[in-house]
N, C-alpha and C positions, 0 to 999 in steps of 0.2 A: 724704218728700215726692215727689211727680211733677217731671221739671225733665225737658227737649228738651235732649236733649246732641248735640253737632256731632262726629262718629268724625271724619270725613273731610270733606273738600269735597265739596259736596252729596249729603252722608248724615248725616241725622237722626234720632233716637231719643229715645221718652221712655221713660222710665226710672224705678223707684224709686231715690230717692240721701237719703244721709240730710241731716238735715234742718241747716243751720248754727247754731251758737250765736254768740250775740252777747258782743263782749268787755265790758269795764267800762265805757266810753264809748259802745257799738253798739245800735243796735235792730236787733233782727228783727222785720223787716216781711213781713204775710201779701198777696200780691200778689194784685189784685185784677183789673188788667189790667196790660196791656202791649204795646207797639206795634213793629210791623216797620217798621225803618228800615231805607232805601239800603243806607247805614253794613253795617247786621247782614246785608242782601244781598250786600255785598261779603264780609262775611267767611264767610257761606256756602259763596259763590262760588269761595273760595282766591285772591279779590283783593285783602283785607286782609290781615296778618300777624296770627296767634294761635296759642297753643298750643292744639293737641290733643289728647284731647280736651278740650272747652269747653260750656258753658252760655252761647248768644247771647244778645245782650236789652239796650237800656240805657234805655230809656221805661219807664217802671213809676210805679205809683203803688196803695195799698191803704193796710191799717190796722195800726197796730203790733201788734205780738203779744207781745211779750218785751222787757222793757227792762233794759239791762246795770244793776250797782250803784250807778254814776258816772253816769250819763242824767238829765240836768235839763231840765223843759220840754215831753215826751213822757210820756204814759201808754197804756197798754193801751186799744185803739181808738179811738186818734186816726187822723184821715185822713192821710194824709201824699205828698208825691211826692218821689222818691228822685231827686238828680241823677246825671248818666248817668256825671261821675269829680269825681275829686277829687284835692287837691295832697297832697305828705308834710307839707307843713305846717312845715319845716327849711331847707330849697333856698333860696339867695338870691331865684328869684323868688316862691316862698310869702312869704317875709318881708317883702317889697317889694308885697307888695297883689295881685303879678301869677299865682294859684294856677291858672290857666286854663294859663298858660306853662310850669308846673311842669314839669323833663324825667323827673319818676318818678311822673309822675300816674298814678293808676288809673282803669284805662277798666273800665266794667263791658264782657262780652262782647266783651274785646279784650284787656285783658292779665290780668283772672279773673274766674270763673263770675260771668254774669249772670243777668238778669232772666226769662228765658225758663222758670221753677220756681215752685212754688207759694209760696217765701219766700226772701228776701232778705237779709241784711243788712249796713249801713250805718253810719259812725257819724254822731252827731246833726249834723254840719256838713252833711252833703252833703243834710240832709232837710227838709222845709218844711208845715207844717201849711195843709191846703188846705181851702177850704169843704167845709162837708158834705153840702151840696144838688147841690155838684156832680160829676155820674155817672164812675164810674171810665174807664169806657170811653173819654171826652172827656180825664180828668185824665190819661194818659200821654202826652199830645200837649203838654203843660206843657212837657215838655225841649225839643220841636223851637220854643216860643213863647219863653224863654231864650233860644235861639241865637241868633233871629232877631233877639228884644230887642238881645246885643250885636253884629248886623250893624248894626242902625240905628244904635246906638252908635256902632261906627267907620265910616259912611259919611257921618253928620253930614247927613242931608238938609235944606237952608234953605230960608227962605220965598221960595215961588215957582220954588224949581227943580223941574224935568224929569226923571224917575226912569225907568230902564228894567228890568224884573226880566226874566232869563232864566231860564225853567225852572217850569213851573207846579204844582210839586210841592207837598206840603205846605210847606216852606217857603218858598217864592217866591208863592204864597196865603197866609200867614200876614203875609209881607210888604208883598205887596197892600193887605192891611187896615192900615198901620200908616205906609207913608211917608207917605200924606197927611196923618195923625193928625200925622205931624212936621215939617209944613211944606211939605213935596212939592207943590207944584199939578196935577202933570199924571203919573201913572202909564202906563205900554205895558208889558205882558208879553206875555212870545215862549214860544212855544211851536210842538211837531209836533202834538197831538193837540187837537179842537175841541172837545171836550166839558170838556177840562181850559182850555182858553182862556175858553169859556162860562162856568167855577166863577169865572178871575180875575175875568171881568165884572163877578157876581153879587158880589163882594166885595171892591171898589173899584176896580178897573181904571178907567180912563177908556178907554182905547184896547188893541186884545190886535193880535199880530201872528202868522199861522205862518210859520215858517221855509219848510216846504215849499214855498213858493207859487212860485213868479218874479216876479223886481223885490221881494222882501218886504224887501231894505235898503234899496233907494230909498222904499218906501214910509216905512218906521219913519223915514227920516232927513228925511221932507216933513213927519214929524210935528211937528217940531222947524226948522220954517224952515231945512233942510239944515245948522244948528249944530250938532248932537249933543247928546246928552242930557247933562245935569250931572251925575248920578251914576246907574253901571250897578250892579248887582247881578249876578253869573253862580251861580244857584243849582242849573244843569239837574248837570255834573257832565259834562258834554259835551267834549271837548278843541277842536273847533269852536267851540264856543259863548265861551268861554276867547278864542278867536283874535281871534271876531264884535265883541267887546266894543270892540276898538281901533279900529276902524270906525265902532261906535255912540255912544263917547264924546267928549261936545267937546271943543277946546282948553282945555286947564287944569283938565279934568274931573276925576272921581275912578272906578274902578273899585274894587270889594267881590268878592273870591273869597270864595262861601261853598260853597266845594264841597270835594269828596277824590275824587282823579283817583288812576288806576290805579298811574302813575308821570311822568317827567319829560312836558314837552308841546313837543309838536313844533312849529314855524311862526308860535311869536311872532314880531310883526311889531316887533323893538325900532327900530326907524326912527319907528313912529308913538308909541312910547314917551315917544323922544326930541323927535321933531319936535314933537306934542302936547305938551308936557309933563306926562304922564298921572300924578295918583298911584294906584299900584297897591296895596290894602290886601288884607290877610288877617285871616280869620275862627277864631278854632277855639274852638268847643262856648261850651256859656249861662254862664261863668263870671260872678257877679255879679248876671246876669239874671232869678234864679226870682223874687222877690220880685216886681221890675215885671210879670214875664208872669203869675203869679198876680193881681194887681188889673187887669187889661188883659182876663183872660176874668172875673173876676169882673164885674165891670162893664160888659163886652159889646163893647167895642170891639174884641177878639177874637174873633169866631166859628169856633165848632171843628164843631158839631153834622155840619156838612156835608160837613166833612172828615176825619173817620173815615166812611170806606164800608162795611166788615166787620168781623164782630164773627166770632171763630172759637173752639173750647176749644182747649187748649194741646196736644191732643192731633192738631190738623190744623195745628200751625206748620208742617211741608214742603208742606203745600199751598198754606200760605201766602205761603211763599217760591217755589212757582210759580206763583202767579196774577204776581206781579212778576216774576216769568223773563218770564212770556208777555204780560205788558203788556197785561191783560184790561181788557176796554171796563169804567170805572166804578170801577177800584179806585185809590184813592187810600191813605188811612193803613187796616192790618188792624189791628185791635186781639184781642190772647189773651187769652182768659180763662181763667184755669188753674182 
């Protein structure tokens, strides 16, 4: 098979590599597409930890190809979207419901060869039979509509509060669409760039804000009768933005980290911690979530179409991790097609 193997930080190669077999339990999946995430830019970068070298990748979605001995519920060309890890399934917190928590979870393209190859394989937990009508290209954005599912999840947005998303990336647009679906009445996302403030608009926003501007906190906090928002969201990944939050959240509010920052963050403000009595929540990966974010696009309350911008062969993923070096007007989600 073809796979983009990662030698070094920022040096990529595709490659012939032979092709994985799947064990008793595992499908091999023919990958149809797949998406460059932040995530997979960091670990490009040598901002993430992984061994070298690696096959990046953890959005994927295609059709099976090979189904182990033990594989119930999966046959040869079912649609399917692979999630991006998985628990041992052993660990006190597998056993406990909590497989997201796991501390020997497998990350694909982070702690072994992922998605970024013409096939895959998974065992049948981590995989989800997805409509048929719906185009691959869109379906590897399924992982990043999970995550987002369990941010809504622990931010708990109620009827009639004030939502603020930082960061108008595909996930903080995915979330746009989704807090007011949960009760939310009044949506602001922040952002640097206007074309991407223009996307939140066009997909629920009520109100968008840039950072850039001056007075852009006074402005966000008029929005809100100078109370603060009931619940932030910080999806940019920003270590500022992280800070911003304490500021933008009201008394007794709640904060949602759905980001992964380089390392520790400098200039918490624990005074407004304390004084606010903030709760501060964390996010990690869609555990739980495929199920709802598959009937959430299936049914449209999700829209992806606009947010996959490029569509590239598996053989221009370095150029695809420099259009996101260079923060090229227009790109949002790249999707590979190997």
């Amino acid at each position: 098979m073809r796979a983009a193997v990662l030698q070094l930080p920022g040096s990529l190669r595709v490659i012939d590599a032979e092709t994985p077999r799947p064990g008793r339990d595992e499908v091999l999946v023919r990958v149809k597409a797949t998406g460059i995430c932040s995530t997979d830019l960091m670990v490009y970068q040598g901002r993430q930890p992984a061994p070298l070298p690696i096959v990046p990748g953890h959005e994927a979605a295609g059709v099976v190809d090979v189904t182990g001995p033990e594989v119930v519920g999966f046959q040869e060309g079912d649609p399917v979207v692979v999630e991006a890890s998985w628990g041992c399934e052993v660990c006190a917190m597998c056993r406990h419901g909590q497989e997201a928590l796991c501390p020997d979870r497998v990350s694909q393209g982070r702690t072994r060869d992922g998605t970024f190859a013409e096939f895959v394989v998974a065992p049948t937990r981590a995989l989800h039979l997805i409509p048929p009508e719906l185009d691959f290209s869109l379906a590897q954005a399924l992982i990043s509509v999970a995550c987002s599912v369990r941010a809504i999840r622990r931010g708990r947005p109620g009827f009639g509060e004030r939502a603020a998303i930082l960061g108008p990336g595909i996930a903080g647009l995915i979330l746009s669409q989704l807090t007011g679906e949960n009760g939310a009445s009044h949506t602001t996302v922040f952002g640097t760039r206007e074309w991407r403030l223009a996307m939140a608009s066009s997909l629920g926003a009520n109100d968008t804000v840039n950072v850039r501007e001056d007075g852009w906190m006074e402005r966000a906090l008029s929005l809100t009768d100078g109370q603060g928002f009931d619940l932030v969201f910080e999806t940019s990944g920003d270590p500022q933005a992280l800070i911003d939050t304490f500021e933008l959240v009201r008394t007794g509010g709640r904060i949602v980290v759905f980001s992964i920052y380089d390392g520790p963050v400098d200039g918490i403000p624990a005074q407004l911690l304390y004084r606010k009595e903030v709760s501060l929540v964390g996010v990690r990966g869609g555990g739980g979530g495929y199920p709802l974010a598959i009937d959430l696009v299936r049914s449209g309350k999700v829209l992806l179409d606009s947010l996959v911008t490029h569509r590239l062969p598996l053989e221009d993923a370095e150029e695809g991790f420099r259009m996101m070096e260079r923060r090229d007007e227009g790109v949002q989600r790249i999707a590979l097609l190997p």
